[in-house]
N, C-alpha and C positions, 0 to 999 in steps of 0.2 A: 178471343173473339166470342161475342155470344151466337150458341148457332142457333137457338131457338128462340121465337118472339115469345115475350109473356102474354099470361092470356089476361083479358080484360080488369080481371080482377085485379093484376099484377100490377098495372099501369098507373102508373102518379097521374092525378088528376091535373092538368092546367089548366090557372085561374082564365077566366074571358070577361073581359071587360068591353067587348063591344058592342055598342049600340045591335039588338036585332033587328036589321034592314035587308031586303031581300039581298038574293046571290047576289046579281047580276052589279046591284048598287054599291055592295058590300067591296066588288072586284073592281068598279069603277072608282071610290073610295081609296082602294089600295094603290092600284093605280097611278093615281094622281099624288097621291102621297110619297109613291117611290120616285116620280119625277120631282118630286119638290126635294126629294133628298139629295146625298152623295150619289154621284154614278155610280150606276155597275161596271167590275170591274173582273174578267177572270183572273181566277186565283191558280194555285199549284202546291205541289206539297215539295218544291225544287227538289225534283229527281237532276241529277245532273246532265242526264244523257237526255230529258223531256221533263223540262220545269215545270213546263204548263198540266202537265198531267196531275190526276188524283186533285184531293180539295181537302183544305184542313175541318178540322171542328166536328168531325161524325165521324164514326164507325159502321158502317154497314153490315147490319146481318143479315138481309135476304132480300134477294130480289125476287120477282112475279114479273114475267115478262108474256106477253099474249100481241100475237103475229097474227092478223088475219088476209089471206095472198089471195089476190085478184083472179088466179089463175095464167098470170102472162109476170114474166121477169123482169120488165122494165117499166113496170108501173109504179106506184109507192107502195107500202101496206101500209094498213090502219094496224096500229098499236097502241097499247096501254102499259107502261110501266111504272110498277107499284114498289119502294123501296120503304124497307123499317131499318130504321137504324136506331143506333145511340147520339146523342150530340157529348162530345168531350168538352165543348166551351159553352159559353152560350153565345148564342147565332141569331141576328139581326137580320142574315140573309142565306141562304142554304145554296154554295154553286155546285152545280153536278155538269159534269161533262157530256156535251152534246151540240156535234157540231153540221149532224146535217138531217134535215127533214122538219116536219111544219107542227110547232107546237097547239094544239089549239086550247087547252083547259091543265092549269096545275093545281092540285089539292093538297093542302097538309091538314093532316089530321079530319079531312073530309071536309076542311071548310075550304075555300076558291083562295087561292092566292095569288097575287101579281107574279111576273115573271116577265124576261127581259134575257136578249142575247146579250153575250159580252165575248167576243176571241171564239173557241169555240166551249164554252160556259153557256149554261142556262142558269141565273142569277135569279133565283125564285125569293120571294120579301112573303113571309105569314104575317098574317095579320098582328101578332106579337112574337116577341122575341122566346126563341126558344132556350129555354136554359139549361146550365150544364147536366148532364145527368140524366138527360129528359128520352124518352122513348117516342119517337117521332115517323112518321108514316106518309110520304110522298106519294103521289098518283099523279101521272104525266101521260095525258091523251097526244097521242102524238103520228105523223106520215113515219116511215121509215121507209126512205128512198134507195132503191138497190143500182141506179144508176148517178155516178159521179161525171164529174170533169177531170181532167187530166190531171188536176193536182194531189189528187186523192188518191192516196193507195191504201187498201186492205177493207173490210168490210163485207157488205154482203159480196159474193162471189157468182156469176150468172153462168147455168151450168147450160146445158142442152136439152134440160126438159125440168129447169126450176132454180133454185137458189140452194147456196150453200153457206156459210161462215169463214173468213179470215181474219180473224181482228189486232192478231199482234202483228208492230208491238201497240200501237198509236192508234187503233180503229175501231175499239169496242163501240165509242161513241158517236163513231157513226152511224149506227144501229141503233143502238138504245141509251136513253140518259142515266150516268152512272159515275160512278168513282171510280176511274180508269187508271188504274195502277194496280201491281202484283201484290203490292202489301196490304191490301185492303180485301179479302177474301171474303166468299159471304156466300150461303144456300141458292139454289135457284130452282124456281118453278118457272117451267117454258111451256104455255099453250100456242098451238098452231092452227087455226081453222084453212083449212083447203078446198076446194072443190072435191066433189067425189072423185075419183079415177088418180088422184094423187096421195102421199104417202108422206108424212112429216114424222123426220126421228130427231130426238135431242139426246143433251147431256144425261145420264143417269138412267134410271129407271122408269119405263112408261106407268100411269096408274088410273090414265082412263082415258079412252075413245070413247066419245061423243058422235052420234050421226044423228043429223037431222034435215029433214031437207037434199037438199044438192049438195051438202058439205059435210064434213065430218071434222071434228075438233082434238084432238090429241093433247095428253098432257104427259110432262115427265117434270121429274123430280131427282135433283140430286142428294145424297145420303151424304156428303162429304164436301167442304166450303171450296169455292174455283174461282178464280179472280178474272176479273170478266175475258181478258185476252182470250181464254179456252175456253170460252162458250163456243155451242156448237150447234146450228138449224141447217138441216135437210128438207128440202120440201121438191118432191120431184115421184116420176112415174116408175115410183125403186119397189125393189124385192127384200125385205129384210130376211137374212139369214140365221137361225140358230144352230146356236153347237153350244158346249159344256168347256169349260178348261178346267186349270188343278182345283182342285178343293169343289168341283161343282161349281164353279164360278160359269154365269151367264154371258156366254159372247157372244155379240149380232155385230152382223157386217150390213151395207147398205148397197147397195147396187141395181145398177139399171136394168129392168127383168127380164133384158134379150141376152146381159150379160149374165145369167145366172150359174151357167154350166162352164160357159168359158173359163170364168174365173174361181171357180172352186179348187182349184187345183194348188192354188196362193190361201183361198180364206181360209182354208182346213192348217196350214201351218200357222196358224195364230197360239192357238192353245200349246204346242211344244216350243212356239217362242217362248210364251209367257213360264212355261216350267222351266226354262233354260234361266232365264233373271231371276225367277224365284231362288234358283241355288247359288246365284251371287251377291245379292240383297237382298233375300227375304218373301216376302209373301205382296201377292200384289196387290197396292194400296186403296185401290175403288170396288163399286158394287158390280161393277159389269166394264168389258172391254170390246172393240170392236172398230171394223175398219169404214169408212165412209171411200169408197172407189167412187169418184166424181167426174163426169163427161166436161173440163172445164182445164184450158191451159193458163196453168196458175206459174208454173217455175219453180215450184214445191211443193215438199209435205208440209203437213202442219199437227201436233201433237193436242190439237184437242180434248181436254179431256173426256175419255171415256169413251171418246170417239173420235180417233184420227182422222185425219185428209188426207188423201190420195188424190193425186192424178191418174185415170182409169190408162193412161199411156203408158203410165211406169209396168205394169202389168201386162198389158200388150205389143210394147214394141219390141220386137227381136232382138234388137240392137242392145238391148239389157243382157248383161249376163245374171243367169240365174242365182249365181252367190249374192250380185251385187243388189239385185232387188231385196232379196232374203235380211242382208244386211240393213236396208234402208228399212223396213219394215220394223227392224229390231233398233234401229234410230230412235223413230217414234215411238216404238213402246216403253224403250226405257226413257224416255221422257215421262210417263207417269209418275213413275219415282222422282226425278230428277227435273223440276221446271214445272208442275204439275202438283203432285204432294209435299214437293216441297219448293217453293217459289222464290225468284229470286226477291230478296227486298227491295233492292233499287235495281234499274237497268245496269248500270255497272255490274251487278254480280250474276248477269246473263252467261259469263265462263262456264258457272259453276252449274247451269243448264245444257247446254250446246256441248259445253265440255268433257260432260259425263256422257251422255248421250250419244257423241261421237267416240268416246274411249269405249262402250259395252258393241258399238257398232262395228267396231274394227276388231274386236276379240271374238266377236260372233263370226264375223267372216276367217277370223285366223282358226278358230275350234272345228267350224264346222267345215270351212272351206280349203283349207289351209293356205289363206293369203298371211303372209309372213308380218306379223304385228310388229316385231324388232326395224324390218324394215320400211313402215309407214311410219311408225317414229322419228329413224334417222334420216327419213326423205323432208318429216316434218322440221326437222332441226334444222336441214340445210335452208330452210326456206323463212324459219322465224324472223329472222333480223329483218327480214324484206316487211311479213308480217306484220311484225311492230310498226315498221315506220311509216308502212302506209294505214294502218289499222287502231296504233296505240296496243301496250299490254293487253296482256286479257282480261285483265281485273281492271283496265283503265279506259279502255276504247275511246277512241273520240269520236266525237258526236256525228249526226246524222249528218249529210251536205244539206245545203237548204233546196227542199223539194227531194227529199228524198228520203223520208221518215221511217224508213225501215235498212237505211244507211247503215246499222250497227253490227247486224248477222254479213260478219266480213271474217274471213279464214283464220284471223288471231283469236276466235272465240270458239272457232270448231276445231281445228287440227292444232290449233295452235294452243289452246286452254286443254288439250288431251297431252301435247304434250306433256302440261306442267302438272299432269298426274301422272305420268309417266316418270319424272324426274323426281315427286314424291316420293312412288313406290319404291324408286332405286337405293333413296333414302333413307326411307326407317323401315324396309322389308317388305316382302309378301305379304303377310298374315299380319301383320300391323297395319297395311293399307286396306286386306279386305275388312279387318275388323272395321277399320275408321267406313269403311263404305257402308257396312251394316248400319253400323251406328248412327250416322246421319241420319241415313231416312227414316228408322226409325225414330227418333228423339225431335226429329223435326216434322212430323210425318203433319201433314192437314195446315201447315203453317208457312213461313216465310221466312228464310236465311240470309243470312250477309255472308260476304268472305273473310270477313273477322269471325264470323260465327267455325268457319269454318279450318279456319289456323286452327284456333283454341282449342276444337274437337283434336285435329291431327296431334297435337303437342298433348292434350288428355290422354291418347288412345295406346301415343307411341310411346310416350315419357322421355319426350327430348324440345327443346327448345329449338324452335321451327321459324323462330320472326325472321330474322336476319335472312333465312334460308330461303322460303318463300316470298320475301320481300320483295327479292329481287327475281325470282321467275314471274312474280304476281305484276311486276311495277316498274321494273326495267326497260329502259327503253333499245338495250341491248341483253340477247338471249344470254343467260350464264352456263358456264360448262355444263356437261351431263355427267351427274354421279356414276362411276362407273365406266362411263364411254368417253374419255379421254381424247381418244381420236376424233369423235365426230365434229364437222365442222359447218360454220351456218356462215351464207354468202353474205355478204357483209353489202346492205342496200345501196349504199352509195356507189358502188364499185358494180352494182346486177346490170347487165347489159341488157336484160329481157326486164319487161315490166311483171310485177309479179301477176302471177293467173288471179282470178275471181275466183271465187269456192265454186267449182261446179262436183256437189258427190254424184257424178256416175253418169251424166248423159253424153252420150256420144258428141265429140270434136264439132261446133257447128251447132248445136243444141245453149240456149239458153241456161244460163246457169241457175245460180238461185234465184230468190224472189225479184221478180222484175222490177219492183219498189228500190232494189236496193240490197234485198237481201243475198249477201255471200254465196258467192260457190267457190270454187276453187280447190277440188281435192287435188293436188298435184301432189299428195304424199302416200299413193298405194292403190288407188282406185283409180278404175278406168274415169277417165276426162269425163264431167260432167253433172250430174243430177244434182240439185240440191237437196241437202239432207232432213230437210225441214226445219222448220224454225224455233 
């Protein structure tokens, strides 16, 4: 992927053949000319699990996204989002995904282009065809509505004193228009103008506050490509935090500024999180990390890049045990590495996010807590068959229910995909599996995997043939023995007299599980009933 746009000189010139007639005639021209064609139509790059998602024919290398908030939550904002990509075909029509808020003006290449809904596609026509190869530049004047109807889940997130971000898996574009898929990764520049007395923090590194007037304008910049799901806007009456981690790495946390002392006591364990996964994978993958604690009931974390989501409850309700929070915290960071640095390619290979994520999560709490890791596994075993059948494999999932688009983060992808690393490691060893775990993230690191990418590694690392073996933990629609644990035994769906639990990791009996969308909870393999682990 290219992460840097060329500079002008760089840019192939294309030819223009149109008549010079003002904007406004130039766009009523297009126009009418797009009605006289073929309909618009949304496209998809068929992910299995979200066909509609992503759009063929371009590669994106950077967004520019600018948020300017009204100062109240449920208004729209004015936005402007700017995309350079590559075109891989040549393209008659450019669809970007974008399914809620009021377009008023699209540009390519700075001159007015037609533009037209289709599903939720914005189906933009330049004035000629862009051809393969070609370096191309969209500009979309746009509302960004932070209030939905029922049928919408994820998106902007309305907090207690402003907005937040949730956009996986299915809702970047609700927010802003984009190629909304994990495989399509690409730079971001995030501007936020606010009223004074408020506080906007993004993905990456800040690199200029603007004040002028009653408002002040914020920019950040990411150093390392994020696929839009992990985009991440704060905008609210927060206290940003600084500390250092290993390597002098820059951590901020975000928080509401009556919470500042309260919760110090949680933000100060970031940096010995992050040295604890440095010594099981390596060094950690971005410019800077940190927590976004959010006054908003969401039913989850969320692994943001560079900057998680929190529920500011998980932190303050007693009813948390201290490990367990600890744990959830180390959820999300190893999400960096894992779903973040390295993305899945289609939603299918979601396991190999959720999966790792919840396998570093439950070793953290065995190391440091001493909740018995042996034992969440064979609690997870007894429970897979059920898993499966209501969930599909982990490398398989079945799709979302209709109306419930965040339907996939179901316990066959978090306890249930940690099992099938568990069953790995039993397999080709200790020190063959932490190798294989180094290995990944780095060789994949800024990029996007399959779980074919990821047999291949295992069988590379371990020098054993692995297909047949994980075939069937991958794909089965019943659980295969456990190397090694001979005894253990998994309740066989048809015969469970109890319906299997939803993923809830860690919130008390009574407490909402995961994503209210849809998204899984259901830790019933070691963890106190409840919390979602994040997505």
């Amino acid at each position: 992927m290219l992460l840097n746009p060329p500079n002008e000189a760089q840019r192939a010139p294309r030819s223009r053949r149109r008549l010079k007639v003002p904007a406004m005639l130039a766009t009523a021209v297009s126009l009418c000319l797009l009605a006289a064609g073929a309909p618009a139509k949304p496209l998809g790059i068929g992910d299995r699990l979200y066909p509609q998602l992503g759009n063929p024919g371009y590669d994106v290398a950077s967004y520019d996204l600018a948020f300017t908030y009204p100062g109240v939550n449920d208004k729209p904002l004015q936005a402007v989002t700017t995309i350079d990509a590559w075109t891989t075909e040549d393209l008659e029509r450019v669809n970007l995904d974008f399914a809620h808020g009021k377009v008023e003006s699209v540009e390519v290449d700075g001159e007015p282009a037609s533009f037209r809904s289709a599903g939720e596609d914005l189906v933009v026509t330049p004035g000629e065809t862009l051809p393969d190869g070609s370096w191309m530049r969209i500009t979309v004047r746009h509302t960004s509505d932070p209030v939905y109807g029922k049928e919408r889940e994820g998106g902007w997130v309305r907090t207690a004193d402003g907005l937040a971000m949730a956009n996986q898996a299915d809702a970047a574009h609700v927010v802003f228009p984009c190629n909304d898929h994990p495989s399509d990764k690409a730079l971001f520049t995030i501007r936020v103008t606010a009223p004074n007395g408020y506080t906007a923090v993004a993905n990456g590194l800040p690199t200029d506050v603007d004040r002028a007037g009653g408002s002040t304008t914020w920019t950040y910049r990411t150093r390392h490509p994020m696929a839009t799901e992990l985009a991440q806007v704060s905008i609210g009456r927060s206290k940003v935090v600084h500390r250092k981690g290993p390597h002098g790495l820059p951590v901020r946390d975000v928080v509401a500024a009556e919470d500042r002392e309260r919760l110090e006591p949680w933000l100060k364990k970031t940096p010995g999180q992050i040295a604890w996964m440095e010594k099981k994978v390596g060094q950690y993958p971005f410019e800077t990390y940190g927590l976004l604690m959010a006054h908003a009931s969401t039913g989850f974390e969320l692994e943001t890049q560079t900057l998680s989501l929190f529920e500011r409850e998980l932190f303050t309700q007693p009813a948390f045990p201290k490990w367990y929070v600890e744990s959830i915290m180390v959820h999300e960071l190893a999400h960096q590495w894992f779903g973040d640095s390295v993305s899945p390619r289609t939603w299918s290979d979601l396991w190999l996010s959720e999966g790792h994520a919840t396998w570093y999560e439950a070793l953290y709490a065995a190391e440091t807590a001493g909740r018995p890791f042996e034992a969440r596994m064979k609690a997870a075993y007894a429970a897979s068959d059920r898993w499966r059948a209501a969930g599909g494999p982990p490398a398989a999932p079945k799709a979302p229910s209709p109306g419930k688009k965040n339907g996939i983060f179901r316990p066959n992808v978090y306890d249930g995909a940690a099992l099938v690393l568990y069953a790995l490691r039993q397999e080709i060893g200790r020190a063959a599996f932490e190798s294989l775990e180094r290995t990944w993230v780095s060789r994949h690191r800024d990029g996007a995997a399959s779980t074919s990418d990821f047999v291949a590694l295992a069988e590379e690392v371990s020098g054993r043939n692995l297909d047949g073996f994980l075939q069937a933990w991958l794909y089965g629609e019943k659980t295969p023995p456990m190397p090694g644990q001979p005894e253990w035994k998994s309740v066989d769906a048809t015969k469970a007299v109890k319906k299997a639990p939803t993923k809830t990791t860690g919130k008390p009996a009574g407490k909402s599980a995961g994503k209210s969308s849809g998204k899984s909870a259901g830790k019933s393999t070691g963890q106190s009933a409840g919390k979602s682990a994040g997505k």
